[in-house]
mmCIF file of the C-alpha atoms, coordinates in Angstrom:
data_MODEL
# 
_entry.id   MODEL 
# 
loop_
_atom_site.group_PDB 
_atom_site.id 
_atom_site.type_symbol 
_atom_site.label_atom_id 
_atom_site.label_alt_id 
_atom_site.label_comp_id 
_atom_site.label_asym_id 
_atom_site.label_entity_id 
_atom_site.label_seq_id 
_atom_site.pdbx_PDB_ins_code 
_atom_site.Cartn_x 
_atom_site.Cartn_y 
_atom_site.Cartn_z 
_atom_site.occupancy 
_atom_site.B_iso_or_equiv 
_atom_site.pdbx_formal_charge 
_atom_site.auth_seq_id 
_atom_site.auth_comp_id 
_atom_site.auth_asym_id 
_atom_site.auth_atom_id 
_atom_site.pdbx_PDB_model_num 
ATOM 1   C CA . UNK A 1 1   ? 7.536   -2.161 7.063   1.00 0.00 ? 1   UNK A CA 1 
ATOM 2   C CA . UNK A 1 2   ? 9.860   0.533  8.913   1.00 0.00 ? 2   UNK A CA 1 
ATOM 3   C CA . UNK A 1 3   ? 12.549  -2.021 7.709   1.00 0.00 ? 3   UNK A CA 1 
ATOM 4   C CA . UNK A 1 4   ? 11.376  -1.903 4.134   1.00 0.00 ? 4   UNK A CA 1 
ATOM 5   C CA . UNK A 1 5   ? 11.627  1.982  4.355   1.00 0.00 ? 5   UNK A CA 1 
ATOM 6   C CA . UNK A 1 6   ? 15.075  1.783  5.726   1.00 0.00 ? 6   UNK A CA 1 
ATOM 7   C CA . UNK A 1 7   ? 16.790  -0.440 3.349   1.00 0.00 ? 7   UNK A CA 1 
ATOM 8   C CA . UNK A 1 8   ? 14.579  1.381  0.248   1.00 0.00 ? 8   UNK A CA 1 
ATOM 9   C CA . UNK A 1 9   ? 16.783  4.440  1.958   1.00 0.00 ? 9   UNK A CA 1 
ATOM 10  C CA . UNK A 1 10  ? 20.090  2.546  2.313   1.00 0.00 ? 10  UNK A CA 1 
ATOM 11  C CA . UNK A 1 11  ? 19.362  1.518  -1.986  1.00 0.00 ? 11  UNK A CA 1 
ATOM 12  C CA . UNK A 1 12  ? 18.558  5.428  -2.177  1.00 0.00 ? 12  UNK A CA 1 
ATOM 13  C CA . UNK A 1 13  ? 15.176  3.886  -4.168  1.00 0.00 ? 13  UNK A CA 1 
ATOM 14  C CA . UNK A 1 14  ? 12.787  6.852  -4.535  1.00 0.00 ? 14  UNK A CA 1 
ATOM 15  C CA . UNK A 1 15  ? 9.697   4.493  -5.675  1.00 0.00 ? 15  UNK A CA 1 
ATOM 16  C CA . UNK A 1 16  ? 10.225  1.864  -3.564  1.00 0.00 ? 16  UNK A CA 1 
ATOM 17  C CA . UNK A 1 17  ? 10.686  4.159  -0.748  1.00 0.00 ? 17  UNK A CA 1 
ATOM 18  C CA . UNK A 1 18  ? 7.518   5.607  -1.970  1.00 0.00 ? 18  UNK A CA 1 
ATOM 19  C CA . UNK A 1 19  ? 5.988   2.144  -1.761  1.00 0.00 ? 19  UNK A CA 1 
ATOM 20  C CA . UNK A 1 20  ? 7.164   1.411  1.055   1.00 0.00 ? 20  UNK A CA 1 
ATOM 21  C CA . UNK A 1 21  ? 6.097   4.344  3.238   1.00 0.00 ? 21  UNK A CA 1 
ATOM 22  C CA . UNK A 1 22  ? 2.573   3.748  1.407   1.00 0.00 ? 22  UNK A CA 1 
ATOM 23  C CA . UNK A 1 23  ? 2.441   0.441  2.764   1.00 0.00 ? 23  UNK A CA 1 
ATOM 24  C CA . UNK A 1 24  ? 3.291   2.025  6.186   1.00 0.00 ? 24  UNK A CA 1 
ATOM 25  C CA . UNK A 1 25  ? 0.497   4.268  5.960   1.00 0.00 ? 25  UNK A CA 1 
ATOM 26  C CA . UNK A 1 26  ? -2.304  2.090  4.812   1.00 0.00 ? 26  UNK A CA 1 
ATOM 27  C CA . UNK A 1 27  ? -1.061  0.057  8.280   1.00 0.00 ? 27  UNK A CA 1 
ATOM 28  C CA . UNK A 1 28  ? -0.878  3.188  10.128  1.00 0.00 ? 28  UNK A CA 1 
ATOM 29  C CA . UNK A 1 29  ? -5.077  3.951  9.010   1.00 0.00 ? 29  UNK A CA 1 
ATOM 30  C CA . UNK A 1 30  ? -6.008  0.479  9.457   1.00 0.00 ? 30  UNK A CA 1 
ATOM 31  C CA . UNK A 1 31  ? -4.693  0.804  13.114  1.00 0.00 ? 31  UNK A CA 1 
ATOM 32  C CA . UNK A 1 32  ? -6.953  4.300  13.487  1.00 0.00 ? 32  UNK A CA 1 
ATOM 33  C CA . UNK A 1 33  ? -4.210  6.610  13.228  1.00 0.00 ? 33  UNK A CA 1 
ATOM 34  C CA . UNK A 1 34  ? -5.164  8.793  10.434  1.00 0.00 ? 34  UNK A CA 1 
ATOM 35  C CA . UNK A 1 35  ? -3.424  11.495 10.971  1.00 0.00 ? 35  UNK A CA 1 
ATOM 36  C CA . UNK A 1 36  ? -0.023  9.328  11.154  1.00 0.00 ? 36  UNK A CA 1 
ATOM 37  C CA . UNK A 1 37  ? -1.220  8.055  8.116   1.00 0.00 ? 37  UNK A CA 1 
ATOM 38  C CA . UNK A 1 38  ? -1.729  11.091 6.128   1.00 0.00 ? 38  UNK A CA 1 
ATOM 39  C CA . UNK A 1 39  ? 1.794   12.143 6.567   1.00 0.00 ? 39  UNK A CA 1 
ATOM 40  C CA . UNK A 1 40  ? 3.007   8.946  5.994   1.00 0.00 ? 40  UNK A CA 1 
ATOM 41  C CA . UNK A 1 41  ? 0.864   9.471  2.376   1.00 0.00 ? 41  UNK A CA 1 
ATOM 42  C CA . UNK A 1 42  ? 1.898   12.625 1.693   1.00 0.00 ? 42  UNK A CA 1 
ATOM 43  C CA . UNK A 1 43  ? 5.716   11.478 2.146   1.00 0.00 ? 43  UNK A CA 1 
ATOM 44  C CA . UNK A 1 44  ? 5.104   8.516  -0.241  1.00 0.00 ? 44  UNK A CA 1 
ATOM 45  C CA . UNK A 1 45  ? 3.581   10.937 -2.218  1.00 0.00 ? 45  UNK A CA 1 
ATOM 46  C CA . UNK A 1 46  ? 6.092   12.899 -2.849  1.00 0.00 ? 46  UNK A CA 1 
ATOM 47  C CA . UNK A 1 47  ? 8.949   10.659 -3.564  1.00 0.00 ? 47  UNK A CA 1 
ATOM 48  C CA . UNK A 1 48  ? 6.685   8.510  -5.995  1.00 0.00 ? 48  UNK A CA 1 
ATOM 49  C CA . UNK A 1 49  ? 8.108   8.495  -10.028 1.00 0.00 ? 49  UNK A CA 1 
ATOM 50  C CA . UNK A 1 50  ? 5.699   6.678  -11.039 1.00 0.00 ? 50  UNK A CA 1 
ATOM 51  C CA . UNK A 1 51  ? 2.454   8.261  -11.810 1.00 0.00 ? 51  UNK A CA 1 
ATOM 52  C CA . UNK A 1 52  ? 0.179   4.740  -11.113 1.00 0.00 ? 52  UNK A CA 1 
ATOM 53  C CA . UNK A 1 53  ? 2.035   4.372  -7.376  1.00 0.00 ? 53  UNK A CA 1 
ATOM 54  C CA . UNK A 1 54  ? 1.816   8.807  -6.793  1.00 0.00 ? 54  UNK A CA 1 
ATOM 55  C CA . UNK A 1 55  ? -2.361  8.006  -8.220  1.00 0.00 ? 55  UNK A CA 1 
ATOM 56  C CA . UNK A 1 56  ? -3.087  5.065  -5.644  1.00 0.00 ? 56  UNK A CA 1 
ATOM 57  C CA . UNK A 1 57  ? -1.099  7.186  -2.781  1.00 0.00 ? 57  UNK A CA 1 
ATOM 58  C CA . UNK A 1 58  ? -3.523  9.622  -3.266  1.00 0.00 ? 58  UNK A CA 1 
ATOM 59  C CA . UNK A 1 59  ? -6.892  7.767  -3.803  1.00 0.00 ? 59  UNK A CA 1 
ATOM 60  C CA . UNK A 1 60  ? -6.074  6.445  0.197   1.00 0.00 ? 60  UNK A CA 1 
ATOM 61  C CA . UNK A 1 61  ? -5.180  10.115 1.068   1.00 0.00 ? 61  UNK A CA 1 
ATOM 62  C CA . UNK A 1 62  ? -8.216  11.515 -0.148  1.00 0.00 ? 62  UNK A CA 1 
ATOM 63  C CA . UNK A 1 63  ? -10.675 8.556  1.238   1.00 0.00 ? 63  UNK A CA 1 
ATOM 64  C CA . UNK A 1 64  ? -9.069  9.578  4.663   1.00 0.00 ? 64  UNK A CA 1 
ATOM 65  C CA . UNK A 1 65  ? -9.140  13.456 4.226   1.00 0.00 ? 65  UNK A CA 1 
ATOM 66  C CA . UNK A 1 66  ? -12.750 12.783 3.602   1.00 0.00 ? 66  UNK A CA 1 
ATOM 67  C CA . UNK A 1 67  ? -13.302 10.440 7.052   1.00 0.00 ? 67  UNK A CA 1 
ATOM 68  C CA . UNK A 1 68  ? -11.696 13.238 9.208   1.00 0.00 ? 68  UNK A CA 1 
ATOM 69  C CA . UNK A 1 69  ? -13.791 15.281 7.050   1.00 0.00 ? 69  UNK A CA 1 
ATOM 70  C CA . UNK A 1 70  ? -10.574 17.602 5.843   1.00 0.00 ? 70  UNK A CA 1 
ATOM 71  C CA . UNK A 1 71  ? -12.635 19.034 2.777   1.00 0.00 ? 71  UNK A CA 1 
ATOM 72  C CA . UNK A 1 72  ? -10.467 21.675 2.209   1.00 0.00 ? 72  UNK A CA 1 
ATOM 73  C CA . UNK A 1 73  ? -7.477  18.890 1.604   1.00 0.00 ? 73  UNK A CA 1 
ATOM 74  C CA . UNK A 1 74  ? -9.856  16.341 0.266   1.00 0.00 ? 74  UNK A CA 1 
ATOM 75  C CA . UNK A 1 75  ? -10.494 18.826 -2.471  1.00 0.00 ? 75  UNK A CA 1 
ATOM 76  C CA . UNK A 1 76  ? -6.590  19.606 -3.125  1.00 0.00 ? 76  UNK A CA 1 
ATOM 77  C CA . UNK A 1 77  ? -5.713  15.887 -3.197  1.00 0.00 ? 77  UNK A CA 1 
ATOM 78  C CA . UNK A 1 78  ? -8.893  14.866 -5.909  1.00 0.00 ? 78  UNK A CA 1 
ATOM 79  C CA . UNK A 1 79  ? -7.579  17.545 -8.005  1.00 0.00 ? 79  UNK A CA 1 
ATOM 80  C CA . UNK A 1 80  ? -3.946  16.505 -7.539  1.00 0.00 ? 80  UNK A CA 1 
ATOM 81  C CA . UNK A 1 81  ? -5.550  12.623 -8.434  1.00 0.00 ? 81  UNK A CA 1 
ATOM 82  C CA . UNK A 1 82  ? -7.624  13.792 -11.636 1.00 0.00 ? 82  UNK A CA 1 
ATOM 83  C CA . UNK A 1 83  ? -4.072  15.591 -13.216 1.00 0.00 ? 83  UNK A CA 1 
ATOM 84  C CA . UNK A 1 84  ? -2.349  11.990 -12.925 1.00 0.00 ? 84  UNK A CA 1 
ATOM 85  C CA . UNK A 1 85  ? -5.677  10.347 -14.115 1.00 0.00 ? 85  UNK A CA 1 
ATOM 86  C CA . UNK A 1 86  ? -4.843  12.251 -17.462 1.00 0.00 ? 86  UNK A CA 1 
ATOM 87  C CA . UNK A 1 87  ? -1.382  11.458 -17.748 1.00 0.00 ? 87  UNK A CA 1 
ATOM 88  C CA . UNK A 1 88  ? -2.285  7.590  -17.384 1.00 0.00 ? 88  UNK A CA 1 
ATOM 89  C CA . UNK A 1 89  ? -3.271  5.179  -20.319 1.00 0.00 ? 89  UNK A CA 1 
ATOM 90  C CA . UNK A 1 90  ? -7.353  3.809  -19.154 1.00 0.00 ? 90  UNK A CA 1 
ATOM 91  C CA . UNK A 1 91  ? -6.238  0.425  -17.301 1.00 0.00 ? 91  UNK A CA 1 
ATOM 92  C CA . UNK A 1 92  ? -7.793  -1.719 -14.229 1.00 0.00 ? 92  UNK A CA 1 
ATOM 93  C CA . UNK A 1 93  ? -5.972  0.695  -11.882 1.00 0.00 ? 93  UNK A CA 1 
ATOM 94  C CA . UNK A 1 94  ? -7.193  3.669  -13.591 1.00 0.00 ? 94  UNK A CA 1 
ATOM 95  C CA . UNK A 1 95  ? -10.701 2.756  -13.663 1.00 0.00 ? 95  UNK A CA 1 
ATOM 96  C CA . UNK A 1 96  ? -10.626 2.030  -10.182 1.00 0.00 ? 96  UNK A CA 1 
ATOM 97  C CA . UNK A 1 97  ? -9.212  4.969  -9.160  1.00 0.00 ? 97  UNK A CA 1 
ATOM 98  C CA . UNK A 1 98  ? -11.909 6.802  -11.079 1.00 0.00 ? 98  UNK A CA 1 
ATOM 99  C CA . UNK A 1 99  ? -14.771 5.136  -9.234  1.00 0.00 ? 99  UNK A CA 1 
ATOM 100 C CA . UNK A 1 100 ? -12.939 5.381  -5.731  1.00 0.00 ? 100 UNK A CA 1 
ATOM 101 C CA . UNK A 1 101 ? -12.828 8.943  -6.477  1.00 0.00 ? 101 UNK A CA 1 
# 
């Protein structure tokens, strides 16, 4: 996945940079790291164009704020996630991110 990130770099792809390094981080939590992960999610998010890749970056970042218990964060990121909830048209990914919120 490091590779993916490099050559999304080398194609100077925001999104699938974005993707990439959200990939990365979903890894990175599954393996325990969280806080690896959240920067990792905060990166993605902040090269993501889309608003359906920048909304599923941050449903993962705010499930993890919440494990390490990071309200103050947690709160920042659901109220980042409910602005790009509005933007989007309802849809399967939409309706999940509403319920995993």
């Amino acid at each position: 996945l490091e590779e993916s990130v490099a050559i999304a770099k080398q194609l100077n792809d925001p999104e699938e940079i974005s993707v990439s390094l959200f990939n990365l981080a979903n890894v990175i939590r599954s393996m325990g790291e969280s806080q690896a992960a959240l920067e990792k999610y905060s990166e993605a998010s902040n090269l993501a164009t889309l608003p359906q890749t920048r909304l599923g970056i941050q449903v993962n970042q705010f499930s993890t704020l919440v494990k390490l218990q990071n309200w103050k964060q947690a709160k920042e990121v659901l109220k980042q996630s409910q602005l790009e909830l509005q933007k989007l048209l309802p849809s399967r990914q939409t309706i999940y991110a509403r319920v995993n919120l």
